[in-house]
C-alpha atoms as one frame of an Amber mdcrd trajectory, in Angstrom:
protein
  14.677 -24.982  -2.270  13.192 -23.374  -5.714  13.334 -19.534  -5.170   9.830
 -17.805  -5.827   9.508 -15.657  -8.818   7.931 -12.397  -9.620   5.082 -12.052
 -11.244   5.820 -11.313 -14.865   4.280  -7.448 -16.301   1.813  -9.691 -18.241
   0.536 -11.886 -15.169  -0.317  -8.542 -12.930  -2.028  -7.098 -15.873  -3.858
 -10.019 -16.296  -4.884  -9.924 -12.431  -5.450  -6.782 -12.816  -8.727  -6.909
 -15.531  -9.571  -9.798 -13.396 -10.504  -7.433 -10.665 -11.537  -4.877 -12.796
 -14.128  -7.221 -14.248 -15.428  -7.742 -10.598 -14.979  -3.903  -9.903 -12.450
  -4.422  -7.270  -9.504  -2.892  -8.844 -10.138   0.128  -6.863 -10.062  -1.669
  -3.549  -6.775  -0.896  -2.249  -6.789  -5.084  -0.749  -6.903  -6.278  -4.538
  -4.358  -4.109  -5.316  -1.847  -5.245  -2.123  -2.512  -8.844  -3.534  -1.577
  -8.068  -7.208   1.656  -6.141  -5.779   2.738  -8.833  -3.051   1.462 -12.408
  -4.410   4.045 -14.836  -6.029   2.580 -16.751  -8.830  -0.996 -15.919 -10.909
  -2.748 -18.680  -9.056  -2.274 -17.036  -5.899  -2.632 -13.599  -6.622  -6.774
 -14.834  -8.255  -7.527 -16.510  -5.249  -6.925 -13.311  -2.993  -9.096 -11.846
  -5.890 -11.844 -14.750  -5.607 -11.514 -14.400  -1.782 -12.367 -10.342  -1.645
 -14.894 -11.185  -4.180 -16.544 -13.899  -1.841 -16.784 -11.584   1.092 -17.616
  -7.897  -1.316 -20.236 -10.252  -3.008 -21.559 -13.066  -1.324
């Protein structure tokens, strides 16, 4: 089985204008995601998901 990489310095600070652009960087949710998720894909759906329920 395919051990899970880190996110690369790049790919958090990526995520992390992501939320900013929403204005959820402050949320300290977004900012468990960006620390904890395992590839960029994941890490923008927790994003999309606090957006959905902050937004909709």
């Amino acid at each position: 089985m395919a051990k899970m990489r880190n996110l690369c310095r790049e790919e958090k600070r990526e995520l992390k204008v992501l939320a900013d652009d929403f204005g959820l960087l402050h949320l300290e949710e977004v900012q468990e995601i960006i620390e904890s998720c395992g590839t960029y894909s994941e890490g923008q759906r927790g994003i999309m998901r606090i957006y959905n329920q902050v937004y909709m």
